[in-house]
N, CA, C and O of each residue as an XYZ file, in Angstrom:
844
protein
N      92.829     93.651    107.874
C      91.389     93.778    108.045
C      90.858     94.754    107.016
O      91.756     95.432    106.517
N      89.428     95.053    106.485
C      89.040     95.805    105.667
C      88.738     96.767    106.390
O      88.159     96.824    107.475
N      89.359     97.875    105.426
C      88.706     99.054    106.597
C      87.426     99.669    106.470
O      86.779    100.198    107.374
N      87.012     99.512    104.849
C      85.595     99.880    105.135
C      84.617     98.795    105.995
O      83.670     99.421    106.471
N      84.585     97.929    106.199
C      84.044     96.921    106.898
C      84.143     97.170    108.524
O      83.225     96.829    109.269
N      85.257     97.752    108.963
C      85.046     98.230    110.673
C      84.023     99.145    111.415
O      83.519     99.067    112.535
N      83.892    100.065    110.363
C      83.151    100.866    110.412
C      81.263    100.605    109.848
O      80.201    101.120    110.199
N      81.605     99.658    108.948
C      79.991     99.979    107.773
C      79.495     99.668    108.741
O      79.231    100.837    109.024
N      78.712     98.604    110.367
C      77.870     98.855    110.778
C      77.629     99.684    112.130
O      76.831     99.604    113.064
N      78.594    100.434    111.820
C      78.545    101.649    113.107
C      77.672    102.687    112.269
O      76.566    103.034    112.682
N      78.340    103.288    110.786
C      77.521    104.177    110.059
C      76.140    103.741    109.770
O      75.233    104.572    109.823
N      75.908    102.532    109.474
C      74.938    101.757    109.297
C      73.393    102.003    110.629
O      72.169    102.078    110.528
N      74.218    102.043    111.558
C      72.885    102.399    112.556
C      73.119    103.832    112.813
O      72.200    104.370    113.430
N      74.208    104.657    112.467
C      74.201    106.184    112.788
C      73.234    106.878    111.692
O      72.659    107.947    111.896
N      73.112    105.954    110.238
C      72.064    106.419    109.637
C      70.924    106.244    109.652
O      70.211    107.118    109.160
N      70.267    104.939    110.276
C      69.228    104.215    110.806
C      68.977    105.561    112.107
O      67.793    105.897    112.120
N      69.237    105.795    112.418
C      69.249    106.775    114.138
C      68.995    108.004    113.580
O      67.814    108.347    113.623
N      70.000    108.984    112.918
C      69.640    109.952    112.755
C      68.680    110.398    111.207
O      68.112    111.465    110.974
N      68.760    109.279    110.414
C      67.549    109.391    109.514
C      68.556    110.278    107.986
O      69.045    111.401    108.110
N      68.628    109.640    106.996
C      69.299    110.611    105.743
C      68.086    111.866    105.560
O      68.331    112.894    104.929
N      67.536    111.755    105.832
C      66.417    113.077    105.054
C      65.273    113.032    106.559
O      64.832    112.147    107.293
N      65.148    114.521    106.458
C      64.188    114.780    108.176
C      63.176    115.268    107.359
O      63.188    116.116    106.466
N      62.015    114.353    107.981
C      60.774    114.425    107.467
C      60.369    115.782    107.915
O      60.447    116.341    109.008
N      59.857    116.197    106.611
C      59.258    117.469    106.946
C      57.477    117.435    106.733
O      56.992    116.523    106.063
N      56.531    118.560    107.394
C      55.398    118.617    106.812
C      54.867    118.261    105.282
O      53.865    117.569    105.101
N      55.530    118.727    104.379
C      55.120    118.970    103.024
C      55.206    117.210    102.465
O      54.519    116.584    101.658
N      56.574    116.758    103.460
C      57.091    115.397    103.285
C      55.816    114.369    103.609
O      55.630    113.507    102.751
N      55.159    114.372    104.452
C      54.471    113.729    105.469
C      53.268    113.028    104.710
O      52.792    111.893    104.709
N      52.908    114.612    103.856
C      51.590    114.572    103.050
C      52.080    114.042    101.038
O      51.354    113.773    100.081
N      53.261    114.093    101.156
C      53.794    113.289     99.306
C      54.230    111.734     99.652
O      54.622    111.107    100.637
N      54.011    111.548     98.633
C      53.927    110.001     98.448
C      55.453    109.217     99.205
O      56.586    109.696     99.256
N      55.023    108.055     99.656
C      56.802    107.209    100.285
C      57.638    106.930     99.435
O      57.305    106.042     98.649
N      58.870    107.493     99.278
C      59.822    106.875     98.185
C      60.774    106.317     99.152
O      60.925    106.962    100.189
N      61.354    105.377     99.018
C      62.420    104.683     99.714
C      63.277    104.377     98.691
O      62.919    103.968     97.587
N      64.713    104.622     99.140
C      65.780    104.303     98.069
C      66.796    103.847     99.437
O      66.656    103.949    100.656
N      67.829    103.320     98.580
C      69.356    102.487     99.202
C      70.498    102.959     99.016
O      70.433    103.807     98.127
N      71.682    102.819     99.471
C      72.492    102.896     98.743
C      74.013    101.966     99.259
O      73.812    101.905    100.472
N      74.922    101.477     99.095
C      75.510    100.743     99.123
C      76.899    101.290    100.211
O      77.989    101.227     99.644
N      76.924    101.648    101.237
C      78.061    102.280    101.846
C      79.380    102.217    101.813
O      80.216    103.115    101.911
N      79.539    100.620    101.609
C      80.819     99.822    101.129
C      81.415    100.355     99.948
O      82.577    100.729     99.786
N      80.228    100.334     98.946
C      80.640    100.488     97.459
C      81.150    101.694     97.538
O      82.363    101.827     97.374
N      80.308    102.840     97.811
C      80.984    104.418     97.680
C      81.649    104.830     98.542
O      82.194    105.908     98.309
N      81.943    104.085    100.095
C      82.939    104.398    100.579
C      84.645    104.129    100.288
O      85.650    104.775    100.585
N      84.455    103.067     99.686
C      85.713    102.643     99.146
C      86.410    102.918     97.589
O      87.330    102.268     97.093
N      85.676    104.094     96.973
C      85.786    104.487     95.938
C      86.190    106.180     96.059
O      86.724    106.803     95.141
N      85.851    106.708     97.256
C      86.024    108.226     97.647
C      87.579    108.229     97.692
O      88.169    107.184     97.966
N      88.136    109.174     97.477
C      89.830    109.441     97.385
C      90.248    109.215     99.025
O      91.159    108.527     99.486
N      89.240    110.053     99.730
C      89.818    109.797    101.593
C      89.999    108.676    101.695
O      90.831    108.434    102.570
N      89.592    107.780    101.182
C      89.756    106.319    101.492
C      90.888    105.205    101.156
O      90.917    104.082    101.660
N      91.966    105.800    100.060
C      92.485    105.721    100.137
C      94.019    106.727    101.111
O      95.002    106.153    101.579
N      93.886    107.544    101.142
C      94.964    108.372    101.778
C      94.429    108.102    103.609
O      95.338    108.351    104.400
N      93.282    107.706    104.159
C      93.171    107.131    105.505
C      93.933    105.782    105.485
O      94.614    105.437    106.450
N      93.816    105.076    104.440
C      94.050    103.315    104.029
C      96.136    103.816    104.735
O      96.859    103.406    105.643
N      96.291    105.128    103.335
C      97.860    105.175    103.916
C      98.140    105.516    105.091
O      98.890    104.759    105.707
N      97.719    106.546    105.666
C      97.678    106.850    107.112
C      97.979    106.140    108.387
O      98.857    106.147    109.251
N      96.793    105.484    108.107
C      96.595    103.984    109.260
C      97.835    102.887    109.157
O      98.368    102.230    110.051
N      98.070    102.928    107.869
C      99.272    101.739    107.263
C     100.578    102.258    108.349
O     101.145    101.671    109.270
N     100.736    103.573    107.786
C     102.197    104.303    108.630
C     102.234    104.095    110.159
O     103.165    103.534    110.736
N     100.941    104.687    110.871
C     100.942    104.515    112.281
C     100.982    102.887    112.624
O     101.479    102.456    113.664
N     100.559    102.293    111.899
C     100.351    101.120    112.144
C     101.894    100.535    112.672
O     102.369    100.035    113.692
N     102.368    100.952    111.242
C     104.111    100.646    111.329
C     104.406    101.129    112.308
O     104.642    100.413    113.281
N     104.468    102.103    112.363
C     105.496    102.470    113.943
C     104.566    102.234    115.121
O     105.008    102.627    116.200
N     103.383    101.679    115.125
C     103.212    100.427    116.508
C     104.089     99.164    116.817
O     104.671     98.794    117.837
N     103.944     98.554    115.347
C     103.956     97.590    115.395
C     106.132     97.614    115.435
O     106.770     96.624    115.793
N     106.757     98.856    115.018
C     108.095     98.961    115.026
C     108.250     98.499    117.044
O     108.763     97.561    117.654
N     107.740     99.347    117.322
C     107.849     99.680    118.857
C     107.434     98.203    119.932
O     107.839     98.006    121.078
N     106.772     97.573    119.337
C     106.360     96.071    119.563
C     107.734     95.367    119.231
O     108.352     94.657    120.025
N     108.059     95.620    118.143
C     109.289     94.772    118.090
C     110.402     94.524    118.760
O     111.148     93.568    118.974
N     110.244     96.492    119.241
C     112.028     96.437    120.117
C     111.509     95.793    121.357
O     112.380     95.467    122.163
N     110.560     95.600    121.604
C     110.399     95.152    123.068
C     110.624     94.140    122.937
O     111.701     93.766    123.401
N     109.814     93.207    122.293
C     109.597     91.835    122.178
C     111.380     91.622    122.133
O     111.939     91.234    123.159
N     112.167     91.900    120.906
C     113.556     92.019    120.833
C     114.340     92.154    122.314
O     115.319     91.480    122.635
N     113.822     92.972    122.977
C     114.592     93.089    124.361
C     114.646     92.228    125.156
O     115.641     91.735    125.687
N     112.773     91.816    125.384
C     112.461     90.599    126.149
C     113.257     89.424    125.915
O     113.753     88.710    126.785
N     113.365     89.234    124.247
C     113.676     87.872    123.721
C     115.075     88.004    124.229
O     115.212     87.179    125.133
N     115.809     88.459    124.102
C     117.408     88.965    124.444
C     117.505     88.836    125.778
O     118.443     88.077    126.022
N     116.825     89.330    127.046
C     117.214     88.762    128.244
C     116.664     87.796    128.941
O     117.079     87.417    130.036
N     115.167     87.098    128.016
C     115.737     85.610    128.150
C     116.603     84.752    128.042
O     116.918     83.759    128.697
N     116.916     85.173    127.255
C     118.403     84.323    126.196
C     119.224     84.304    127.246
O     119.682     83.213    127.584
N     119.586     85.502    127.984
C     120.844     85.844    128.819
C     120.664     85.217    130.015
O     121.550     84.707    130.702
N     119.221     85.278    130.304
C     118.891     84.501    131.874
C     119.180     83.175    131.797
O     119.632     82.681    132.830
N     119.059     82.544    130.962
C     118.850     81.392    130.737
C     120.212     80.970    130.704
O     120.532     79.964    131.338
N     121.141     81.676    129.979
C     122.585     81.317    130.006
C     123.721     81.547    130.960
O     124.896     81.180    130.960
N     122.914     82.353    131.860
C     123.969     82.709    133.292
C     122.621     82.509    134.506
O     122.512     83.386    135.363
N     121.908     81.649    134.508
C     120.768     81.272    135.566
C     121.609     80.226    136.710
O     121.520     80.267    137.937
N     122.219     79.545    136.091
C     123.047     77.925    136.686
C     124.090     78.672    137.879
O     124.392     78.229    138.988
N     124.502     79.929    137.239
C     125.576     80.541    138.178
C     124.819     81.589    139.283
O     125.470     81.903    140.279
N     123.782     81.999    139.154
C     123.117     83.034    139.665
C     122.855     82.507    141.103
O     122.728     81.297    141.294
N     122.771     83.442    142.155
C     122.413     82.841    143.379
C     120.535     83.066    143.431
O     119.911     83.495    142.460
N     119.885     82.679    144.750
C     118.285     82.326    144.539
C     117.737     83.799    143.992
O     116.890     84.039    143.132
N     118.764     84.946    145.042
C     118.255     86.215    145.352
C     118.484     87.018    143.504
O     117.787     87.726    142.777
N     119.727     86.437    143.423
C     120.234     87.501    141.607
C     118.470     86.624    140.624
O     117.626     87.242    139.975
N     118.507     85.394    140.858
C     117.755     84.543    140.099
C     116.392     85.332    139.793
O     116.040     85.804    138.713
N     115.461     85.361    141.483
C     114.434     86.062    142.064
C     114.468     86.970    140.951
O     113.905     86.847    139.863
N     115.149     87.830    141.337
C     114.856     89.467    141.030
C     115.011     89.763    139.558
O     114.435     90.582    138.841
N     116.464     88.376    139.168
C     115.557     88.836    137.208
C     114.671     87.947    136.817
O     114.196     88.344    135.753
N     114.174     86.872    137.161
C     112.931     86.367    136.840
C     111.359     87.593    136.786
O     110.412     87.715    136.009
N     111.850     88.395    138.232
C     110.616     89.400    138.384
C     111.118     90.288    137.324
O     110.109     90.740    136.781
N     112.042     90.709    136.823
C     112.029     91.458    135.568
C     111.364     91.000    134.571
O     110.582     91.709    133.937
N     111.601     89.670    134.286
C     111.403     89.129    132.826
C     110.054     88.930    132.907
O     109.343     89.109    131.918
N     109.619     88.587    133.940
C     107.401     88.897    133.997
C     107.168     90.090    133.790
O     106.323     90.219    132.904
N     107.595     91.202    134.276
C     107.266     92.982    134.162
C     107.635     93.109    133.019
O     106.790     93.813    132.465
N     108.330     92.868    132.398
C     108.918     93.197    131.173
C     107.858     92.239    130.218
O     107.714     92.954    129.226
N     107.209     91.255    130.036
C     106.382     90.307    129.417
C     105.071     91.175    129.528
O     104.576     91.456    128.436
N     104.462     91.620    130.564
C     103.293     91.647    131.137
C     103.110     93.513    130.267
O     102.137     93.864    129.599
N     104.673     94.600    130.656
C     104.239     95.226    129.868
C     104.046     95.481    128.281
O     103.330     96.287    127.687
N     104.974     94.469    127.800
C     104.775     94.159    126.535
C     103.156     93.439    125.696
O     102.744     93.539    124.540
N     102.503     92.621    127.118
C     101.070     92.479    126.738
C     100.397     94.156    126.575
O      99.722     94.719    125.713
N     100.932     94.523    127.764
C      99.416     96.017    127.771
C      99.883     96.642    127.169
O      99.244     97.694    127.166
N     100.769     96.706    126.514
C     101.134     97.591    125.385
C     100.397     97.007    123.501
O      99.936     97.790    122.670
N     100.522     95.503    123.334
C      99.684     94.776    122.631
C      97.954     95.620    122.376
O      97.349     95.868    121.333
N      97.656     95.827    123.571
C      96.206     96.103    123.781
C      96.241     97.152    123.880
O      95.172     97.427    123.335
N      96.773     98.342    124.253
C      96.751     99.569    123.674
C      96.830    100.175    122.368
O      96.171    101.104    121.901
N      97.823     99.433    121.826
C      98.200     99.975    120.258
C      96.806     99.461    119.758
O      96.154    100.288    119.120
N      96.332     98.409    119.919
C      94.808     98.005    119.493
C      94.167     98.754    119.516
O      93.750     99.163    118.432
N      93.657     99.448    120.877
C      92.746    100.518    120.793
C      93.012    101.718    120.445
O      92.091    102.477    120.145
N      95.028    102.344    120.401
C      94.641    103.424    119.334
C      94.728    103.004    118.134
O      94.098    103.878    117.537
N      95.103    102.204    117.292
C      94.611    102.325    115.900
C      93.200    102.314    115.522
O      92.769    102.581    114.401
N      92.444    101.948    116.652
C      90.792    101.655    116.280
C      90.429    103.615    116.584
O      89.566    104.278    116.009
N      91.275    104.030    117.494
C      90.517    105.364    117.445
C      91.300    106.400    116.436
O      90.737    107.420    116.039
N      92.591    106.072    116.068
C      92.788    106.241    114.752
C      91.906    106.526    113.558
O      91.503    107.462    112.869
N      91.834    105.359    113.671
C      90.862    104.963    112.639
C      89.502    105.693    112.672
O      88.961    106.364    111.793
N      89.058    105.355    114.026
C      87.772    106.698    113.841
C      87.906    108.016    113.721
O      86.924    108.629    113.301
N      89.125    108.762    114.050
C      89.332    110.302    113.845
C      89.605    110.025    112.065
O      88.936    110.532    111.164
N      90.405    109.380    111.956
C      90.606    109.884    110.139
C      89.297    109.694    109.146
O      89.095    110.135    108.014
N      88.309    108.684    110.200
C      87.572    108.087    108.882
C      85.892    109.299    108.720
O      84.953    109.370    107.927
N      86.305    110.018    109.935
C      84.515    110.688    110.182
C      84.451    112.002    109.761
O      83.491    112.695    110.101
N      85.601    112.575    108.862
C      85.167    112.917    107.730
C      84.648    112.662    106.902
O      83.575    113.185    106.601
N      85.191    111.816    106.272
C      84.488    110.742    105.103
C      83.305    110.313    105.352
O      82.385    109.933    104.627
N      83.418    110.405    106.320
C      81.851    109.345    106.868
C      80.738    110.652    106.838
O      79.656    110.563    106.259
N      81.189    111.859    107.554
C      80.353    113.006    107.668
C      79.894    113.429    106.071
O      78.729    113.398    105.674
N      81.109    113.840    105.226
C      80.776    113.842    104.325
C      79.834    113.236    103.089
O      78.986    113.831    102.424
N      80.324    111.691    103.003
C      79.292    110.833    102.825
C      78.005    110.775    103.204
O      77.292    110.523    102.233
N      77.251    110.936    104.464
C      76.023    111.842    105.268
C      75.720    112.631    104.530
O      74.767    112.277    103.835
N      76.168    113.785    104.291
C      75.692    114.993    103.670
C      75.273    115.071    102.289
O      74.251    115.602    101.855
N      76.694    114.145    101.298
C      75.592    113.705     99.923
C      74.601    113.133     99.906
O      73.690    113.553     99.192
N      74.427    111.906    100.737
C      73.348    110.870    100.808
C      72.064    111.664    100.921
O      71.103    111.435    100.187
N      72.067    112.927    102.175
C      71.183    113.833    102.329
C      71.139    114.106    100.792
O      70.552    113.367    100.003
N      71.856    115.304    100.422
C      71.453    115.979     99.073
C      70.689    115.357     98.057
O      69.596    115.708     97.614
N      71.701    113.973     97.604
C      70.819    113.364     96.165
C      69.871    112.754     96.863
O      69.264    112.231     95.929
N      69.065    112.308     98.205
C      68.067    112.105     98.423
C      66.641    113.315     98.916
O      65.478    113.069     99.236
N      67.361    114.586     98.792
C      66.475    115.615     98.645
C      65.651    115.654     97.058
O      64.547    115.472     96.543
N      67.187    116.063     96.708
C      67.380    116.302     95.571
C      66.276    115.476     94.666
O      65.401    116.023     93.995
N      66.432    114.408     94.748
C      65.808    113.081     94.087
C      64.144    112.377     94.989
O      63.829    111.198     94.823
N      63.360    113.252     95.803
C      62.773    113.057     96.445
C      62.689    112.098     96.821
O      61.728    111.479     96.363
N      63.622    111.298     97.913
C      63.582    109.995     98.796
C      63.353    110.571     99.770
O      64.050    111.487    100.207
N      61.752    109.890    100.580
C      61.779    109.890    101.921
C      62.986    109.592    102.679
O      63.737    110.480    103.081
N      63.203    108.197    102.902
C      64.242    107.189    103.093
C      65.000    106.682    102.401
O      64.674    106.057    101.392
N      66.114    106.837    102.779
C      67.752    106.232    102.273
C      68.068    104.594    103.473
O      68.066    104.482    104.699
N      68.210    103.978    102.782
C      68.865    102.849    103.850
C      69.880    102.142    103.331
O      69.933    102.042    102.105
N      70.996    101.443    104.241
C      72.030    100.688    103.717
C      71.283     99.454    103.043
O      70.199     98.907    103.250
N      72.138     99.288    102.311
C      72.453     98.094    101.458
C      73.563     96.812    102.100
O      73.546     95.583    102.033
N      74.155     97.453    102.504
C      75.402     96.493    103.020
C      75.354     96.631    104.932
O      75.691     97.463    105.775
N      74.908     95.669    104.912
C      75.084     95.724    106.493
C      75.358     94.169    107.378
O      74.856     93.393    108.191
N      76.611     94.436    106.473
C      77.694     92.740    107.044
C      77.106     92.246    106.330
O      76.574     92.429    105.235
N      77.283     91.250    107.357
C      76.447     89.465    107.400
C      74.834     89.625    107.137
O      74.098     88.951    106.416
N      74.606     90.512    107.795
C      72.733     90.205    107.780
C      72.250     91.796    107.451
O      72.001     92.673    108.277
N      72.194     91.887    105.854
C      72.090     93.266    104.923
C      70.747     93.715    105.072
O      69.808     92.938    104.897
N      70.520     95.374    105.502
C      69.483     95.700    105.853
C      67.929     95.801    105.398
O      66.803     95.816    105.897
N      68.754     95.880    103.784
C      68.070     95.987    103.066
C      67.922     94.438    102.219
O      68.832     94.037    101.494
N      66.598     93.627    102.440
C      66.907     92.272    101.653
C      65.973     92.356     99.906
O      65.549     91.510     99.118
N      65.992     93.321     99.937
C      64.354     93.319     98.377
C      64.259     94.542     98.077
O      63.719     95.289     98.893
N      64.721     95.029     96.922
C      64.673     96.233     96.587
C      64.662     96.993     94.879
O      65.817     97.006     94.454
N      64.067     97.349     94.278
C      64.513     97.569     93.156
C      65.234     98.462     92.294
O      64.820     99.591     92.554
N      66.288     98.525     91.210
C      67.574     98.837     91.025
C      67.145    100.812     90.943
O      68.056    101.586     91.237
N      66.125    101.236     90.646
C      66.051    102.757     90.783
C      65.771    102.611     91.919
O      64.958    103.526     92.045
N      65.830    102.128     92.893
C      65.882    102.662     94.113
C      67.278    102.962     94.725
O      67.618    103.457     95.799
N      68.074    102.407     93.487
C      69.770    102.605     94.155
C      70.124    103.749     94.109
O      70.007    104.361     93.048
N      70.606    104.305     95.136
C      71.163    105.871     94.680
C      72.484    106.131     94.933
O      72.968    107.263     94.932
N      73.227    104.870     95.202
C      74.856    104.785     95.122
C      75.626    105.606     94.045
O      76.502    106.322     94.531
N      75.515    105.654     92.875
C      76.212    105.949     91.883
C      75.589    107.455     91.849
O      76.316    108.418     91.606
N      74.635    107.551     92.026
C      74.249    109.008     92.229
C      75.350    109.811     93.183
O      76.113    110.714     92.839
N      75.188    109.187     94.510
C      75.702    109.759     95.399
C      77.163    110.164     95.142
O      77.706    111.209     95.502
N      77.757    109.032     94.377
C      79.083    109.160     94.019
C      79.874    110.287     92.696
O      80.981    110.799     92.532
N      78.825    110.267     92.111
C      78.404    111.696     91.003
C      78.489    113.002     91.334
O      79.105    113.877     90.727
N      77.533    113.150     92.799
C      77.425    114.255     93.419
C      78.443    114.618     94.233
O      78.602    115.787     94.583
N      79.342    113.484     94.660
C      81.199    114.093     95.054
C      82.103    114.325     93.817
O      83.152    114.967     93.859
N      81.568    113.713     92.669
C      82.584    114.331     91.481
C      83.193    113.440     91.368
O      84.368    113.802     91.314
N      83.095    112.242     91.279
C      83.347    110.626     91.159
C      82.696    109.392     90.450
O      81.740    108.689     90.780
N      83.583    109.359     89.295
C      83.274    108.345     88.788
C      82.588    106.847     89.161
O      83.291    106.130     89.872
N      81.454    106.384     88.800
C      81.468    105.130     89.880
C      81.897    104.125     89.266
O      81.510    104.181     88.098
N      82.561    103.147     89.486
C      83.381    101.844     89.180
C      82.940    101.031     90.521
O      82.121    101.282     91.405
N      84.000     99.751     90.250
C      84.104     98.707     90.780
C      85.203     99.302     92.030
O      86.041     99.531     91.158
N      85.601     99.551     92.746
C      87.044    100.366     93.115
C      87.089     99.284     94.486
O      86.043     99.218     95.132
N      88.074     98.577     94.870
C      87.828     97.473     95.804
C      88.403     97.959     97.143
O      89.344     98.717     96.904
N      88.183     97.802     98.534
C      88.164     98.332     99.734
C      89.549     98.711    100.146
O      90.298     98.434     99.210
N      89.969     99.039    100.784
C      91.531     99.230    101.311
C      91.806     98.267    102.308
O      90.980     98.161    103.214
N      92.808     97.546    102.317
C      93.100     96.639    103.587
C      94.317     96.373    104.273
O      95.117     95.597    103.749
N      94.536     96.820    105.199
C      95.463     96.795    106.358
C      95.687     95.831    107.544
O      94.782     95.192    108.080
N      96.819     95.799    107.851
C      97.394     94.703    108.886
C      97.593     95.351    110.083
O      98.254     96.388    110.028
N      97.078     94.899    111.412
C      96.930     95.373    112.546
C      97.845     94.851    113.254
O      98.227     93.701    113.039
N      98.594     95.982    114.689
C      99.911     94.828    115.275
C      99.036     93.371    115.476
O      99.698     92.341    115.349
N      97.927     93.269    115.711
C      97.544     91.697    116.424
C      97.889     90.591    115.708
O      97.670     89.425    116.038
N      98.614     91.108    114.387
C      99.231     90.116    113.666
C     100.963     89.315    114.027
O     101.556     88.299    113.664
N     101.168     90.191    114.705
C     102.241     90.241    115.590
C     102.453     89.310    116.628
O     102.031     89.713    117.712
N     103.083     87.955    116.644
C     103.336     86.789    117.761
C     103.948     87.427    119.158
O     104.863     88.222    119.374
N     103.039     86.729    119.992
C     103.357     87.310    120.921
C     104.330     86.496    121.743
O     104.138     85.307    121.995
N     105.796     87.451    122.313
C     106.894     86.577    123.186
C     106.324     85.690    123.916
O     105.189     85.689    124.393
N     107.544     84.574    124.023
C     107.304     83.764    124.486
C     107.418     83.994    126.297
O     108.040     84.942    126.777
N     106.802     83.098    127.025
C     106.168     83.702    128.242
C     107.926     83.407    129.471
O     108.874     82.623    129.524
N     107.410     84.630    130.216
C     108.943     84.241    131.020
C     109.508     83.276    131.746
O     108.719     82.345    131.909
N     110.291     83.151    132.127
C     110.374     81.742    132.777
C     110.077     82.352    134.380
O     110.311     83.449    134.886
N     109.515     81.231    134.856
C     109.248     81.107    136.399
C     110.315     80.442    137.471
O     111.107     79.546    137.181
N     110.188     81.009    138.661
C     111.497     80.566    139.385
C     110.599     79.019    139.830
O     111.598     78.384    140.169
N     109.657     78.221    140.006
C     109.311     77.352    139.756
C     109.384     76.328    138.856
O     109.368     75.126    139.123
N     109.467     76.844    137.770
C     109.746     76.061    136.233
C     111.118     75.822    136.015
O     111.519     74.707    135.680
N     112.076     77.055    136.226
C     113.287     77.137    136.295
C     114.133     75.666    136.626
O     114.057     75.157    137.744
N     114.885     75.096    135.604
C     115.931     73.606    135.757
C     117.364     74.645    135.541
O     117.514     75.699    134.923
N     118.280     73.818    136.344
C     119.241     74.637    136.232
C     120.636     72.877    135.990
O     120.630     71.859    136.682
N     121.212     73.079    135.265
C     122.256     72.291    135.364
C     123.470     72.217    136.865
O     124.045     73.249    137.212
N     123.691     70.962    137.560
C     124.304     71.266    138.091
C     125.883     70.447    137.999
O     126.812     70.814    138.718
């Protein structure tokens, strides 16, 4: 998934909400300048953005390690049920069938946990960057007398649809962290949900046994 993209329309209305520049008196009475700037573009060009990109990658791994041994375990005493089931009496049968569902079922909620911490992962490493980013946007739009700053990139349906190119203050902004601006393309990472999920346990219903 892209990682600047999880985030751009959360920042996207946190800047819409709390406003890049707080209108002041002196503000009220000088003329409207409105400028943009591209969140995508300069977020994915800041150095945090790559060393969060590695971050997330590592934890990721050792989710997705820990997914494996299970799934591995599960897969393994299916295998075994299945090959000593014919000899098993109803009661031995019963009771590892009810394993092999508990053992399936916690391997789902474990699926959906690692989901939601890499997403809050992801929000502790990234709101620096994000704070930071805030605070230039403020400056070179002091700095540069913009009433209003607004995104440029906001998904599918961009906030900004008509605008003209000095109103961009992307490359500014990116100046004022001490950054070259380029083309610099997003960071992108693989989430466990990429991860197949075991196959489902067998049921003492479903269960054929050779006789």
């Amino acid at each position: 998934m892209n990682l600047v993209k999880i985030f751009r329309l959360t920042l996207a209305a946190a800047l819409l909400t709390a406003g890049t520049l707080a209108a002041t008196s002196a503000q009220a009475q000088a003329p409207l300048k409105i400028g943009y700037t591209d969140v995508q573009y300069v977020l994915a060009q800041m150095p945090e953005s790559k060393q969060i990109e590695s971050q997330l990658k590592t934890y990721n791994d050792q989710l997705a390690a820990q997914l494996k041994s299970k799934t591995t375990e599960f897969e393994t005493k299916v295998k075994d049920y299945q090959q000593k089931s014919g000899t098993m009496t109803d009661i031995v049968k019963a009771d590892t069938e009810k394993g092999l569902q508990s053992l399936q079922q916690s391997i789902q909620e474990f699926q959906q946990s690692a989901q939601q911490s890499l997403q809050q992962k992801q929000q502790t490493l990234l709101k620096p960057a994000l704070d930071k980013l805030q605070k230039n946007i403020d400056d070179v739009a002091t700095e540069n007398g913009f009433t209003y700053v607004f995104n440029s990139d906001g998904g599918g349906s961009p906030l900004l649809l008509h605008a003209p190119k000095e109103g961009d203050i992307s490359d500014l902004v990116l100046k004022k962290m001490g950054i070259t601006p380029g083309a610099a393309p997003a960071p992108v990472i693989k989430t466990p949900s990429t991860t197949p999920t075991p196959a489902p346990a067998p049921g003492k219903t479903k269960t054929k046994t050779k006789n």
